[in-house]
N, C-alpha and C positions, 0 to 999 in steps of 0.2 A: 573191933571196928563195928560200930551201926549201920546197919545195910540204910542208902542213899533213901532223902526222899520220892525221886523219883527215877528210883532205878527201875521198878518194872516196866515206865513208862517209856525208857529210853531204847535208842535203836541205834548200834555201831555204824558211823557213817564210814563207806566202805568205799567213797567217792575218790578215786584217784587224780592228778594234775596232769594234764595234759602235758604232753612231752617236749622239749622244743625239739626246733626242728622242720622239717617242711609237711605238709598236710595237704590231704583230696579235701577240699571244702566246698560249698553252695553256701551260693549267696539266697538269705532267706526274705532281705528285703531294703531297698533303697530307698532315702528320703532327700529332698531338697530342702535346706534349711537354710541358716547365716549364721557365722558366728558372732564371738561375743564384742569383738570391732567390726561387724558389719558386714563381714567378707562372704561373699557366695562357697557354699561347701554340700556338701554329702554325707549322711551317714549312712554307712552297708553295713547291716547287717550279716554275721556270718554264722557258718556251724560246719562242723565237720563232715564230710559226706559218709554215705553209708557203706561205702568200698574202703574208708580209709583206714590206719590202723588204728582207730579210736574213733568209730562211728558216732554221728549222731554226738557229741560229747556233752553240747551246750544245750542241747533239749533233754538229753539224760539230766542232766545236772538241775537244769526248771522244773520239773520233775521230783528231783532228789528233793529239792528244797520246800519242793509243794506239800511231799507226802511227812515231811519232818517238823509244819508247821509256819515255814520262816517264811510262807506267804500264804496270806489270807485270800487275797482277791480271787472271782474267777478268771482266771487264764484264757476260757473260754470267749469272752468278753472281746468286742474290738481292741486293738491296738494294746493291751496289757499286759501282754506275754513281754512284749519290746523294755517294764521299764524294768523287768527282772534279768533283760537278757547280756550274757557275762561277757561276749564277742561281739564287738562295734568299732569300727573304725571312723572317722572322723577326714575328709577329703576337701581341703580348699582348692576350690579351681578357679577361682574369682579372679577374672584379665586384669587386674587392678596390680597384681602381683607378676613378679619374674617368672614363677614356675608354676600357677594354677594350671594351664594349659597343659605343660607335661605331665602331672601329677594327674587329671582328665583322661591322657593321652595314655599316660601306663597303663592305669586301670582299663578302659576300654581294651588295649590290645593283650593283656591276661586274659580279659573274660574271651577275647577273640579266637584266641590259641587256644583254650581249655575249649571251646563248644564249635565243633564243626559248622561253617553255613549262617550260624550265627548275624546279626543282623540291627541294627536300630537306625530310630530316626531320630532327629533334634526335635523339641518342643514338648509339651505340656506332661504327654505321654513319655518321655526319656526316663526315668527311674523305672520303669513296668517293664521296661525289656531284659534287664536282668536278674527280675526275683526266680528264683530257682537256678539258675545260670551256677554252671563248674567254675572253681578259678582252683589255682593253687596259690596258697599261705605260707611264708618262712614266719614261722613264731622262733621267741628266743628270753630266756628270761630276764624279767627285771629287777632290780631292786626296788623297794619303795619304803617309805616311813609309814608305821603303824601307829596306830591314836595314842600309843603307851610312850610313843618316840624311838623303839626299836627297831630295826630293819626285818622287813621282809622279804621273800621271794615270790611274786608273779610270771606268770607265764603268758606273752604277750603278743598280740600279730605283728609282724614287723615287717612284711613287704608281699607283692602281691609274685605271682610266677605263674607259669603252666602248669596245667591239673594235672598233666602225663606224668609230668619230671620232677612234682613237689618233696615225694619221697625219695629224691636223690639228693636234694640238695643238702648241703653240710649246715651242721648244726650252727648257728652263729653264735658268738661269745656272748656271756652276760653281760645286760647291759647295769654299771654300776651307778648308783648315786652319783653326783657330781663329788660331795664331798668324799666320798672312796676312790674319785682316780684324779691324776695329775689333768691339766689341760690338756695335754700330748696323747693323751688318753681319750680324752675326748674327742677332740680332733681326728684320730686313729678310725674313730669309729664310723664319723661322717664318712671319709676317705672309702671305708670298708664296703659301706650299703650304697647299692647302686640306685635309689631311688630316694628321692627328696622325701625328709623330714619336717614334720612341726612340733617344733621346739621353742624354748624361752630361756635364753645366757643373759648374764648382766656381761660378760665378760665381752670387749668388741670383736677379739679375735675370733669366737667361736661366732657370735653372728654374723661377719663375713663367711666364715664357712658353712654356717647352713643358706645364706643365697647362693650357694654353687651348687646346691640342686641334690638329694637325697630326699627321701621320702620314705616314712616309716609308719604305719598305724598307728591309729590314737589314743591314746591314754584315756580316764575317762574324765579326767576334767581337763579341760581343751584351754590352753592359753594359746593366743593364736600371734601375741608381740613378735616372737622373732622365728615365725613359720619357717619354710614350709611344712604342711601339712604333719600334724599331729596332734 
């Protein structure tokens, strides 16, 4: 064997996957945006908190990939750290829809219960009351298609909770491609997550059941057809 071209140059990435399961997180920073029908939404920013059992996981990881090459920019930099960063959820609460409101309404009373005393107002200023703010996160993994067309595994945020009680809650099942479970399957899973989802079924059955209200963090490319939020 020929020793590699650039094998002196290389370094074992030694980066592990976040676990699913429930997590201490901080929220690192909230945006007001719309999506891509128009709809009033949020993106929060997340990362593991520093108490949790995987600190810090998503700034280790900016980090990791900083000092490996696989980003140029300064990080330094306003706003640039954000378009590397691997934790973002995606939140419709536009009153135009059934469930904006509760989906508003969850989030706000996780950040509630996670930070004693805690506190905001409506208007311009509403996103700045919760950068740094505790929440607790159920992640759980997913399936997705790789550019090869193979399946892979992600490890994904899937609902918001209490910062106290994150590490008690039970693992949730993976979630599979559509084309890996029956509809029943599907269905199961809405029934399972207590907080509304944004999803996209061609199927009609499954999009009556996501307007029954579950909610799940967002993927990173956001079809917002057959919401709730994700």
């Amino acid at each position: 064997m020929n020793k590699p071209v650039n094998w002196d140059n290389t370094k074992i990435d030694a980066f592990q996957a976040l676990t699913a399961g429930g997590h201490k997180c901080v929220i690192m920073e909230v945006e007001e945006t719309t999506s891509k029908s128009g709809y009033q939404m949020l993106i929060i920013y997340l990362d593991t908190d520093k108490d949790d059992k995987q600190p810090k996981f998503y700034q280790n990881r900016l980090l990791s990939d900083q000092q490996a090459g696989r980003i140029e920019e300064n990080l330094q930099q306003p706003g640039v750290w954000k378009k590397y960063w691997k934790c973002k959820t995606y939140l419709v609460y536009d009153e135009r829809t059934d469930y904006g409101t509760q989906n508003l309404m969850r989030f706000t009373t996780a950040v509630s219960d996670s930070n004693p005393g805690f506190t905001f107002d409506w208007g311009p200023q509403f996103t700045s009351y919760f950068k740094n703010k505790k929440v607790g996160v159920v992640f759980r993994e997913e399936e997705y298609t790789k550019m090869d067309n193979t399946f892979g595994v992600a490890v994904k945020p899937m609902r918001f909770c209490n910062y106290s009680t994150a590490e008690e809650q039970p693992v949730p099942k993976i979630k599979l491609k559509p084309e890996n479970q029956s509809l029943a399957d599907q269905y199961q899973q809405f029934q399972q997550n207590p907080q509304p989802q944004q999803m996209s079924f061609t199927d009609p059955q499954m999009k009556n059941a996501a307007n029954e209200g579950f909610m799940q963090i967002a993927p990173d490319a956001l079809e917002d057809e057959g919401l709730p939020f994700r």
